[in-house]
C-alpha positions as a Markdown table, in Angstrom:
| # | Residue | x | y | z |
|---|---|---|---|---|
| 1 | Unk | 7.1 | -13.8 | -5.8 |
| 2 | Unk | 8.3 | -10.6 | -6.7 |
| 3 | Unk | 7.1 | -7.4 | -6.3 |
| 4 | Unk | 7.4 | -3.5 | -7.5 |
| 5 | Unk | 6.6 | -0.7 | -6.4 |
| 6 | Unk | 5.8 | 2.4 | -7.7 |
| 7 | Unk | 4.1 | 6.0 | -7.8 |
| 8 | Unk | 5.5 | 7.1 | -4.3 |
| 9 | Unk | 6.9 | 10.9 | -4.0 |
| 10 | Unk | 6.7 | 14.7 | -2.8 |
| 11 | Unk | 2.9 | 15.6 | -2.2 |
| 12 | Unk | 1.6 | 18.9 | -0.9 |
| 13 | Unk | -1.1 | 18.0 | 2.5 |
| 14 | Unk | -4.2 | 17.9 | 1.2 |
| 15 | Unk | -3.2 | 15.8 | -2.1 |
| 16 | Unk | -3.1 | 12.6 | -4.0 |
| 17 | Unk | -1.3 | 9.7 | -4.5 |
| 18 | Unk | -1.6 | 6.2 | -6.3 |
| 19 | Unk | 0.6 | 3.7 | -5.5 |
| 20 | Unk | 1.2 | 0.9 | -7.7 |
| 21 | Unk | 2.7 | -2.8 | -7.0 |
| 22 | Unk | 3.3 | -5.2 | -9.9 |
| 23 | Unk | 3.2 | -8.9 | -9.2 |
| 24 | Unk | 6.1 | -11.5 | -11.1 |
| 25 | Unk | 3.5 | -14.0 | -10.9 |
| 26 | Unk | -0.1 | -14.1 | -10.5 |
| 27 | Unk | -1.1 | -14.4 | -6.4 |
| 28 | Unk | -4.5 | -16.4 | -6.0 |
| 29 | Unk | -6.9 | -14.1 | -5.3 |
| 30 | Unk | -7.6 | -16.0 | -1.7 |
| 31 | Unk | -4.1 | -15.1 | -0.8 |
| 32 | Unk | -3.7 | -11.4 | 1.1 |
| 33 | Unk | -2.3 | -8.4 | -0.7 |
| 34 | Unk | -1.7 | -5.0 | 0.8 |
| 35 | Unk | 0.6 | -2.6 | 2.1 |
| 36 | Unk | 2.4 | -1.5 | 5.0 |
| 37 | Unk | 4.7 | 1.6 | 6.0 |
| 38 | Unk | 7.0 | 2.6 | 7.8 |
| 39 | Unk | 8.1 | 6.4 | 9.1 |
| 40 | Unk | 11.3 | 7.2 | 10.0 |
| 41 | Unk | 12.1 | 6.1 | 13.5 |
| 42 | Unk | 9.1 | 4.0 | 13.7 |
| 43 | Unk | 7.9 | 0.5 | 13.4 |
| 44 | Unk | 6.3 | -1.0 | 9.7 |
| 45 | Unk | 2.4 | -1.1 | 10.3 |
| 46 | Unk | -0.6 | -2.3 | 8.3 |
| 47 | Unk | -2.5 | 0.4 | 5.8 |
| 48 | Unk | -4.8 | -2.0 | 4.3 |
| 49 | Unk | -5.4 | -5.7 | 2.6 |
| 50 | Unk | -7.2 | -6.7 | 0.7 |
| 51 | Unk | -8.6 | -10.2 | -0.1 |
| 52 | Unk | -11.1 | -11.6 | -2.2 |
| 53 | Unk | -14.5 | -12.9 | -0.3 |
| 54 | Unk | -14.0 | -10.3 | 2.7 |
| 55 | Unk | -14.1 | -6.5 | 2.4 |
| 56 | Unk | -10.9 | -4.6 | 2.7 |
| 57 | Unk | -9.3 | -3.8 | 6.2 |
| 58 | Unk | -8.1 | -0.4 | 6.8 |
| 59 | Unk | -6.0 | 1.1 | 10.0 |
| 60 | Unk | -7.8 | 3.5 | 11.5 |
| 61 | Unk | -5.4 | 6.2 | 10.6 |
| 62 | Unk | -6.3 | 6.1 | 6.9 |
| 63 | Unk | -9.9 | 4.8 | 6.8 |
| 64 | Unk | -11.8 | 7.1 | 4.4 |
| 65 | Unk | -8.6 | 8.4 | 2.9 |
| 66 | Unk | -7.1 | 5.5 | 1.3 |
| 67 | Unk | -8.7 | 3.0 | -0.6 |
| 68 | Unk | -7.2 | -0.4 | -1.6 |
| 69 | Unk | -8.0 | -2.5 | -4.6 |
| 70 | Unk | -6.4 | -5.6 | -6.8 |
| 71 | Unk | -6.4 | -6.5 | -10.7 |
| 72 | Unk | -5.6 | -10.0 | -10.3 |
| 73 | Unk | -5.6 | -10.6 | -14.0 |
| 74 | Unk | -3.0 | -7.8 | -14.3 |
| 75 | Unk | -1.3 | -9.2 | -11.0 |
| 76 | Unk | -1.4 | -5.4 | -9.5 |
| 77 | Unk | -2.2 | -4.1 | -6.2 |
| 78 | Unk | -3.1 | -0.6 | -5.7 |
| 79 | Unk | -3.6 | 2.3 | -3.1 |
| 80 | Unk | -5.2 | 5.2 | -3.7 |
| 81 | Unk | -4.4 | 8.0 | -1.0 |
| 82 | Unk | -6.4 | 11.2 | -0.5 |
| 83 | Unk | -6.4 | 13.9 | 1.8 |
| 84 | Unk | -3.3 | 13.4 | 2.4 |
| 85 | Unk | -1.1 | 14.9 | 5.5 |
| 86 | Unk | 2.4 | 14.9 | 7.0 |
| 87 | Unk | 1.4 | 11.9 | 9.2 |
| 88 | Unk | 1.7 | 9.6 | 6.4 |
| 89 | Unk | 4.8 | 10.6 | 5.2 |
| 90 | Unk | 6.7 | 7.1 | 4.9 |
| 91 | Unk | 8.2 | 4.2 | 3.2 |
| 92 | Unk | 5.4 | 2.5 | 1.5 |
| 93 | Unk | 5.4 | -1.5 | 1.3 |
| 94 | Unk | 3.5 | -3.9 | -0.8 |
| 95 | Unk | 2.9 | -7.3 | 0.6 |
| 96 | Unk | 1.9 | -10.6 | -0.2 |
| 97 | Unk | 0.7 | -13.6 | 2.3 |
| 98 | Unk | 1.1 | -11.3 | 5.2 |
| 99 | Unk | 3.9 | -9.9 | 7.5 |
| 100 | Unk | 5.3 | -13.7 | 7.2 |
| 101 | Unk | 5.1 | -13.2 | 3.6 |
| 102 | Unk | 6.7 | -11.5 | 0.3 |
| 103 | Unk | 7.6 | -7.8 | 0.2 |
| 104 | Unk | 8.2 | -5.3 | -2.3 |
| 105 | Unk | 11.0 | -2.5 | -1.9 |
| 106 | Unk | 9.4 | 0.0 | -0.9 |
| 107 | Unk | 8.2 | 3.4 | -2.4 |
| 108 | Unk | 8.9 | 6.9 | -0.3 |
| 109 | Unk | 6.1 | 9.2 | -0.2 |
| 110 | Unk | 6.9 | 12.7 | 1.5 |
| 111 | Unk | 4.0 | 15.2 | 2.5 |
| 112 | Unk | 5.4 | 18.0 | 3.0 |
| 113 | Unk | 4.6 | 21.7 | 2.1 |
């Protein structure tokens, strides 16, 4: 599987992003999807996932902020990110099947007034 993503870039704190990750094949909808990211100088964590039959999971960071959701018929994953704030300024990673699993090349997104 191969994935792309998009929509990262220079926000203001306080604003909005929406990332994007396209699929090269459709993912069951049982299988994990989400994203991860990584700031410089520190070590790739969990956002959210999302999987069908259970409700998303969020870190704790972003709960409220960001919301994850799936088109499995367009094979997309998305994250919507609110509120934004320097602290979540950081190469954002789509995923598939877990930390064990596929990953995307990352999108940057910068907070920074």
């Amino acid at each position: 599987v191969q994935l792309q993503a998009s929509g990262g870039g220079l926000v203001q704190p306080g604003g909005s992003l929406r990332l994007s990750c396209a699929a090269s094949e459709a993912i069951n909808s049982a299988i994990v999807m989400g994203w991860y990211r990584q700031a410089p100088g520190k070590e790739r964590e969990l956002v959210a996932t999302i999987r069908s039959g259970r409700d998303p999971n969020y870190a704790d960071s972003i709960m409220g902020r960001f919301t994850i959701s799936r088109d499995n018929a367009k094979k997309m994953v998305y994250l919507q990110m609110n509120s934004l704030n320097v602290e979540d300024t950081a190469v954002y990673y789509c995923n598939v099947g877990g930390r064990r699993g596929f990953w995307g090349q990352g999108t940057l997104v910068t907070v920074s007034s």
